[in-house]
C-alpha positions in Angstrom: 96.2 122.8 97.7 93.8 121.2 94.9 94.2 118.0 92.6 93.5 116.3 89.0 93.1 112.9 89.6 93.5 110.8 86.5 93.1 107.2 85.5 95.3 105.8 82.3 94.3 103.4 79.7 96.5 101.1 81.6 94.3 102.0 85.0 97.3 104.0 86.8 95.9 106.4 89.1 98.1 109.6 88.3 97.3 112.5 90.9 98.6 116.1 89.6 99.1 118.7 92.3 99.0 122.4 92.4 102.1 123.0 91.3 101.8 120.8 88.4 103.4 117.4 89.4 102.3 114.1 88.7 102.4 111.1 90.6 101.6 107.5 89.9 99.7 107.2 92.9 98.7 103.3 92.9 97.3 102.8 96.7 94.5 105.4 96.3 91.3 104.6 94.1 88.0 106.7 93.2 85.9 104.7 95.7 88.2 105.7 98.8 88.8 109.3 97.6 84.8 109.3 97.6 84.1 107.5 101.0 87.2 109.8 102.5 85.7 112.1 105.1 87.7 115.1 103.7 88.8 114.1 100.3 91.6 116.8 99.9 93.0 115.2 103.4 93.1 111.7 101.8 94.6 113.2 98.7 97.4 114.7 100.4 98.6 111.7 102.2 98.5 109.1 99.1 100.2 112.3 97.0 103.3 111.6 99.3 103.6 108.3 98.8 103.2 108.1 95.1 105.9 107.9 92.6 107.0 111.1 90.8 106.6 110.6 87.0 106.6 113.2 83.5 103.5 114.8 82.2 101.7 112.5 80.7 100.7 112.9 77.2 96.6 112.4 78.2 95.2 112.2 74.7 93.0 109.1 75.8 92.1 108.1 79.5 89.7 106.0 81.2 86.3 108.2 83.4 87.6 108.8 86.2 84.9 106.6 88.1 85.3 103.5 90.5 81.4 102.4 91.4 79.8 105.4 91.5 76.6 105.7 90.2 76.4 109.0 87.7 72.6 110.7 87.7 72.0 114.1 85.8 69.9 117.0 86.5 67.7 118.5 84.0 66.4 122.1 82.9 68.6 123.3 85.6 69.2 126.4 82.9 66.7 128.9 81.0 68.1 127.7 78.6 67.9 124.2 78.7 63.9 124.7 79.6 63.1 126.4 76.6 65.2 123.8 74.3 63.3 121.0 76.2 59.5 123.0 75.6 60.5 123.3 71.9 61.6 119.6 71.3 58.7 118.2 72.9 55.9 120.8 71.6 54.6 118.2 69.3 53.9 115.1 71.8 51.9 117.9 74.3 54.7 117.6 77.3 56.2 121.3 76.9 54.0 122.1 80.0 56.0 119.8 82.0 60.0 121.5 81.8 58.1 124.7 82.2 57.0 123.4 85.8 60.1 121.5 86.4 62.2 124.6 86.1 59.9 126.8 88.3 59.4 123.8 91.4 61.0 123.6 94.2 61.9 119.6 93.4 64.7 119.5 90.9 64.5 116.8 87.9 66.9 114.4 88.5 67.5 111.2 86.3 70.0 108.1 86.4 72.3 108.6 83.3 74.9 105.6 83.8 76.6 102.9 85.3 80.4 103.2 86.4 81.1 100.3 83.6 79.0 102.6 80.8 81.0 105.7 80.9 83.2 106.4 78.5 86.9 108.7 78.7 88.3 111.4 77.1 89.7 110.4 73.8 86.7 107.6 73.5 83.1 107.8 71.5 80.3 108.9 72.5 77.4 107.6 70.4 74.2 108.9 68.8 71.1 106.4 68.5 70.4 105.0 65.3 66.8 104.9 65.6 67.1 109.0 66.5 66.8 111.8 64.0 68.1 114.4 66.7 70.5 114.5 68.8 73.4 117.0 70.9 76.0 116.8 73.2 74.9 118.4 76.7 77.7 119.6 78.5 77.8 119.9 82.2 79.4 120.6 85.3 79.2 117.3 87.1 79.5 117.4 90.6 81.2 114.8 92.5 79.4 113.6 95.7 81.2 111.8 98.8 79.5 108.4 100.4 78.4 111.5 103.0 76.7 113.3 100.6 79.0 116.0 100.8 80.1 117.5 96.9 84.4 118.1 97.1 84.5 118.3 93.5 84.1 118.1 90.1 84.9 117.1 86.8 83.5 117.7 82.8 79.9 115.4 81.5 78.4 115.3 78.5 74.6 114.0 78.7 74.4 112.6 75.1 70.8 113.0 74.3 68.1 112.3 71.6 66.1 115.2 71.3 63.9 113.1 68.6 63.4 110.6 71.4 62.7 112.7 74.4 60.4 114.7 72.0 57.9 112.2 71.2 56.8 111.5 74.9 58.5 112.8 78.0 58.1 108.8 79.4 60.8 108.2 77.0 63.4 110.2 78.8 65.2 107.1 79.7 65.5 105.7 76.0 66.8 109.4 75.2 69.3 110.0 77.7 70.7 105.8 78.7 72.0 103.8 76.3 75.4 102.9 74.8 78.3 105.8 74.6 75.3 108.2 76.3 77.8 109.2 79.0 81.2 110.8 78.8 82.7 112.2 82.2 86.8 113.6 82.2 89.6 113.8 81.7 90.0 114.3 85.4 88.1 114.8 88.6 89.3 118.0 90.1 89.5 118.3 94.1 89.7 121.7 94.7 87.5 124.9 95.7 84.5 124.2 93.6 83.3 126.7 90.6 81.8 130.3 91.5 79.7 131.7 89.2 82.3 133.0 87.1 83.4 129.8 85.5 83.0 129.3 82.4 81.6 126.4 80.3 82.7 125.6 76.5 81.0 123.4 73.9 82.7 123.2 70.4 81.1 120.6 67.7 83.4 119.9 64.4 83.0 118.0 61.3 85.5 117.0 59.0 87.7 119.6 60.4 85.1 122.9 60.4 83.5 124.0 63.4 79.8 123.7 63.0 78.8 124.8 66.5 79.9 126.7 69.2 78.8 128.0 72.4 79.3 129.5 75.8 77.9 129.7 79.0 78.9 130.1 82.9 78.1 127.9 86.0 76.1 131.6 87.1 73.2 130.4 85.4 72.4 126.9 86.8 69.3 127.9 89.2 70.1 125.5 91.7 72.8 125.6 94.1 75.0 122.4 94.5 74.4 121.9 97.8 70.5 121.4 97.2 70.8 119.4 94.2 73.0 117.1 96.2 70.4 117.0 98.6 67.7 116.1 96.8 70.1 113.1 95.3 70.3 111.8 98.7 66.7 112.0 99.9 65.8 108.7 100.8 68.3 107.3 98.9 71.9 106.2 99.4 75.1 106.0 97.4 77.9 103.7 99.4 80.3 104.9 96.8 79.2 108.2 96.4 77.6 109.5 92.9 78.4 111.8 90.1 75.5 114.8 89.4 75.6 116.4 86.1 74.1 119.6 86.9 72.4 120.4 83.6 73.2 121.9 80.3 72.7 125.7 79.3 73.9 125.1 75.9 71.6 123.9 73.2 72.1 123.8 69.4 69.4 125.3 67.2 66.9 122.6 66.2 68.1 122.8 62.9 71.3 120.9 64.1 71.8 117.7 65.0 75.4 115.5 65.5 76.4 112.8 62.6 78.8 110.0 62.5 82.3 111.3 63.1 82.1 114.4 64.7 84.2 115.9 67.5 83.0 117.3 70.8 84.6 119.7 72.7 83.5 120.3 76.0 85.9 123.0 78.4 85.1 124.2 81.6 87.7 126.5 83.8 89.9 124.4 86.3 89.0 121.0 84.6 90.5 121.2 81.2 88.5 119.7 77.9 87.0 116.7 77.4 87.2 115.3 73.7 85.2 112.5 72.0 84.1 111.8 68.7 80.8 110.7 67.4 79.8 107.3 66.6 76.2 105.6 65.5 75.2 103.2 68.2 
C-alpha cells in the first residue's frame, strides 16, 4: 500500500491511497508522519479515519512541509559536476566540484526553511542581481526524526549560476533566498525510486518550450541511504528533513530563465511540479 499526501491552499491534509481515493485526513500532519517510527503504519491508521472526498482539482497546493528543515546535495551527477566546473572556470574554483564528486564526503548545503518553500502552482524566483540562472530538479528524499528516508517527493534547487560562478563562498547567496525552493505537489510514501525512474524538466516561455531534458535516478552516485547519513552525522533533525539529492539536468550556458517562464519538473510516482518564474 503507498500514499500522496497533500496539503490544500486551505491547509487540509488530503491523503490519496493506492487505489486512488482521497481523504480529508485532518488528525495527521507532516511533523508526525515524519517522527512516526514506520510512516506507512501511521498512514494507514489516520487513512481510516479520514473523511472520503472527490479528486481534487490540485492546480495550486501548499509544500507539503510541517518544520522540516530541507538541505540539498550537490554534484551528486556527472552531469551536474561538469555544469558546476564550467560556471565557475572563471573565479578558479572548477577544481573543487571535480573533488567533491570523486570524495567519499558528499556536498551537502541548507537550501530552506519550512516557512520559505513554495507549492505547486506558486513562483519560484530568479535573483535580480543574477545574470544566470536554472531550475535544478531533484529527487528529494524525505527523512524521518530517525533518520530513516520512507519517501519522497519533487524539488527544484533554484540557482544562480552567475552567483555561484564568481566564488564558490557564494554558494549560499546562489542557492537561499526568496522563491529559491519549490518541493510538491505531494510527498509520496511508498517503495522508494530504483534506478529506472525517470526524472523530467520542461522550461516554457510565452507558450514554446525552450528547454527540455531527461534523466533517471540511475545516475545519482550516491545511494540514499548514505546521503541520509551524512545529513545526520553529528547533527539532528527533531522533525526530520527533506534532501534534494542533486540535479543531472543542466541547460547549456547559453540559457538562462526570465520573468514569466514555466517549470516543469516530473518524476515517476510523484507526478509534476509546476511553477512559474518571477524576479525576486
Amino acid at each position: 500500500m503507498g500514499y500522496q499526501i497533500y496539503r490544500t491552499t486551505k491547509n487540509e491534509l488530503l491523503i490519496c491511497d493506492s487505489t486512488g481515493e482521497f481523504r480529508n485526513c485532518q488528525e495527521a500532519s507532516f511533523d508526525a508522519i515524519f517522527q512516526a517510527g514506520e510512516a506507512a503504519d501511521y498512514l494507514a491508521t489516520v487513512f481510516q479515519k479520514g473523511t472520503v472526498v472527490a479528486a481534487p482539482a490540485l492546480d495550486k497546493l501548499h509544500p507539503p512541509v510541517g518544520d522540516q528543515e530541507i538541505w540539498a546535495a550537490g554534484v551528486t551527477y556527472f552531469r551536474s559536476r561538469t555544469a558546476r566546473m564550467e560556471e565557475a572556470e572563471s573565479g578558479g574554483g572548477d577544481v573543487f566540484y571535480d573533488k567533491v564528486y570523486e570524495a567519499p564526503r558528499p556536498e551537502l548545503f541548507f537550501k530552506s526553511t519550512a516557512s520559505r518553500a513554495r507549492g505547486h502552482g506558486d513562483a519560484v524566483c530568479i535573483r535580480s542581481d543574477s545574470t544566470w540562472d536554472v531550475p535544478e530538479p531533484e529527487l528529494t528524499l524525505a527523512i524521518s526524526s530517525s533518520g530513516k528516508v520512507f519517501g519522497y517527493s519533487i524539488g527544484n534547487d533554484m540557482s544562480s549560476r552567475s552567483i555561484e560562478g564568481e566564488n564558490p563562498l557564494y554558494l549560499p547567496q546562489a542557492k537561499v533566498y526568496k522563491g529559491a525552493c519549490s518541493i510538491g505537489p505531494c510527498l509520496v510514501v511508498r517503495e522508494l525510486p530504483t534506478k529506472e525512474t525517470s526524472i523530467h524538466l520542461k522550461i516554457t516561455r510565452n507558450g514554446d518550450t525552450v528547454f527540455q531534458g531527461e534523466t533517471n535516478a540511475g545516475q545519482i552516485k550516491r545511494g540514499f541511504d548514505e546521503l541520509a547519513e551524512y545529513l545526520f552525522h553529528s547533527n539532528e533533525f527533531p522533525k526530520g528533513a527533506y534532501l534534494m539529492t542533486g540535479t543531472g539536468i543542466v541547460p547549456d550556458s547559453d540559457f538562462t530563465l526570465a520573468n514569466g517562464d514555466g517549470v516543469e519538473i516530473s518524476i515517476d510516482g510523484a507526478g509534476t511540479l509546476r511553477n512559474f518564474v518571477e524576479t525576486a
